[in-house]
VEXBAVEX-388536 format. One record per residue (C-alpha): residue in one letter; x negated, y negated, z. Coordinates in steps of 0.05 Angstrom, whole numbers, plus 32768, in hexadecimal, padded with zeros to 4 digits. Example, Ala and Ser with C-alpha at 12.3 -4.5 7.8 and 13.67 -1.06 7.14 Angstrom:
<atoms>
A7F0A805A809C;S7EEF8015808F;
</atoms>
This chain:
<atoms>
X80BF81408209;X8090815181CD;X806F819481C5;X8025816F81A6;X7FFB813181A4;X8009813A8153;X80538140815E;X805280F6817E;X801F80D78147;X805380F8810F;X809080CC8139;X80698093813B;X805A809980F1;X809D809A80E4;X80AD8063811A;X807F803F80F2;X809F804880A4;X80E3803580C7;X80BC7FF880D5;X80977FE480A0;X80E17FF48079;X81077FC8809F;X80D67F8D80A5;X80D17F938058;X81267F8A8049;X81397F6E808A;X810A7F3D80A2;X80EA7F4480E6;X81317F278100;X81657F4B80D5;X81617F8D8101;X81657F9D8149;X81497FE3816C;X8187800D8166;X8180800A811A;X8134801A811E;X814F805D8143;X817F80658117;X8148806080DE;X8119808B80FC;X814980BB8114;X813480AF815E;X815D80A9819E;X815C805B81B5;X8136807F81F4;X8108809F81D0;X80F5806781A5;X80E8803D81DC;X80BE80728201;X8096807781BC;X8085802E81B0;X809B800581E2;X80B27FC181CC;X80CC7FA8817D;X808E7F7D817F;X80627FB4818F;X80767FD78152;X807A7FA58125;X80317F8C813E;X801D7FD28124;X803C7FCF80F3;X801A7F9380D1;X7FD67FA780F3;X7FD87FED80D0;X7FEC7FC58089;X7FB67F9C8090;X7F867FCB80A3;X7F977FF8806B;X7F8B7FBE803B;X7F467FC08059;X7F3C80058051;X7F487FF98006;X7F227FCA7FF9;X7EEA7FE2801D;X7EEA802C7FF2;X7EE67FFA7FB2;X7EA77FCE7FCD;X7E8880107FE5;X7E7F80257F9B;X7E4180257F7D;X7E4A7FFE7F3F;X7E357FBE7F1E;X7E4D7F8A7F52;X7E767F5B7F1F;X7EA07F937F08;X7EA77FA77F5F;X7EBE7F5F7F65;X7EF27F5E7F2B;X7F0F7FA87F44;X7F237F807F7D;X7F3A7F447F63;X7F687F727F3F;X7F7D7FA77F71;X7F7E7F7C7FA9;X7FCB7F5F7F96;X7FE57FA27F89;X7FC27FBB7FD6;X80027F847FEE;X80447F8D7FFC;X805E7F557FE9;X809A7F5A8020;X80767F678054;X80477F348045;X807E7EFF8040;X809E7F0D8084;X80537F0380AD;X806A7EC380B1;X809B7ECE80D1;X808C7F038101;X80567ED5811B;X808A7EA3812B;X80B47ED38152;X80767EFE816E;X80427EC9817A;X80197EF9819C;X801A7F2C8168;X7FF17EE48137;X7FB07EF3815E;X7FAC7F358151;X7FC27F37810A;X7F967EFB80FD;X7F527F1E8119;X7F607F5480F0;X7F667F2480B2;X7F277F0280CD;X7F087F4880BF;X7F1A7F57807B;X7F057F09806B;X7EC47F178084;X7EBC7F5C8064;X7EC97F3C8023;X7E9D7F028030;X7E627F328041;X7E707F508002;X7E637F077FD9;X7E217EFC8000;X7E0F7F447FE8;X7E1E7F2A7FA2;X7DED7EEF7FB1;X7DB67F147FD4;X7DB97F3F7F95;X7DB07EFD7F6E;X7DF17F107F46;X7E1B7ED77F5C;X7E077E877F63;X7DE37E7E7FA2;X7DF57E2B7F95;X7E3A7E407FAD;X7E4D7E5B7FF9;X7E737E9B8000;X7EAB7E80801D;X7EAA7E4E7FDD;X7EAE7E8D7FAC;X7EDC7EAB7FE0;X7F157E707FD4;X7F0A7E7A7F8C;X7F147EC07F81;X7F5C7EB17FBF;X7F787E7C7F97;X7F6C7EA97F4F;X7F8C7EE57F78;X7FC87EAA7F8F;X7FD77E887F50;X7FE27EC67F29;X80057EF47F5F;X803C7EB77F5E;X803F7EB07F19;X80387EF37EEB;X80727F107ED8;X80597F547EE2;X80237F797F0C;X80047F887EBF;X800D7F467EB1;X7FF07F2E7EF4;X7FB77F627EEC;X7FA37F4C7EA3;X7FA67F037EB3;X7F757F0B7EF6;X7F3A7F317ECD;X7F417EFF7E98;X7F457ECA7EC5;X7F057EE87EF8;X7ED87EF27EAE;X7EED7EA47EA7;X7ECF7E9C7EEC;X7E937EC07EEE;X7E777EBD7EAA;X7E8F7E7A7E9A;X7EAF7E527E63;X7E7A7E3B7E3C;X7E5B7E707E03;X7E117E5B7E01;X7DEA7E2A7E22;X7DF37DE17E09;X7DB67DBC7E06;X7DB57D837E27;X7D797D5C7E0B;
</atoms>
């Protein structure tokens, strides 16, 4: 039916925008398979040859998101730089690396896809732990507190990344407000030491 291996992968690509487009204005309910062919300019028959099922795709779909978060993140923890300023570049990029439709509708696609939650979740589970071997890094370096556990600093640095991705009014705003917010953190409030005697 296709004249090359790279013929299929560029269908499937495109399979795959359709996808991700729909899920992002639609919902995982709001569309059925006839307008994912009509998206993706594919015969019904043809789509179905290429991936199957709707939850197939749509598993890939938020598989491939997530895993391309990961890939970010891991080029920015790869760098060799001072470790605080690693952290922050993050912190900061980290909201941007979202889309924040797609993210809404997981939800949801786990509900109707319940099978599709395991897989999604162990890739999660994997990006967690990348992220939390990054923190022990920081504390076998002796740059960050070793009084605190990872997955302490870890909650931290999620609820910084929540509170201002739900209430900046722009991603500049959001961006200014989570470096100010992570120096805050990790240097601290106080100026100088008080002495206590």
């Amino acid at each position: 039916m296709f004249n090359s291996k790279s013929q299929d992968e560029m269908i499937y690509e495109r399979v795959l925008n359709a996808t991700r487009n729909l899920l992002s204005t639609r919902g995982v309910k709001g569309w059925n398979m006839d307008m994912l062919s009509q998206k993706a300019n594919l015969s019904k028959r043809t789509l179905y040859k290429i991936i199957g099922t709707k939850e197939k795709i749509v598993g890939d779909v938020i598989i491939r998101y997530i895993q391309g978060i990961q890939r970010e993140i891991a080029v920015i923890v790869g760098q060799e730089q001072d470790f605080l300023k690693i952290t922050e570049e993050v912190l900061v990029a980290y909201p941007g690396m979202l889309n924040t439709n797609l993210t809404e509708v997981i939800p949801d696609i786990f509900h109707e896809y319940p099978g599709i939650e395991a897989k999604v979740l162990g890739h999660q589970d994997e990006l967690t732990q990348r992220i939390l071997d990054f923190i022990r890094e920081g504390m076998d370096r002796g740059v960050l507190n070793n009084e605190m556990t990872p997955e302490d600093i870890f909650d931290v640095l999620r609820a910084l990344v929540h509170y201002y991705t739900t209430t900046s009014r722009s991603s500049q705003n959001m961006a200014d407000r989570l470096k100010k917010a992570f120096h805050l953190t990790a240097y601290g409030f106080v100026k100088t030491q008080v002495d206590k005697g």
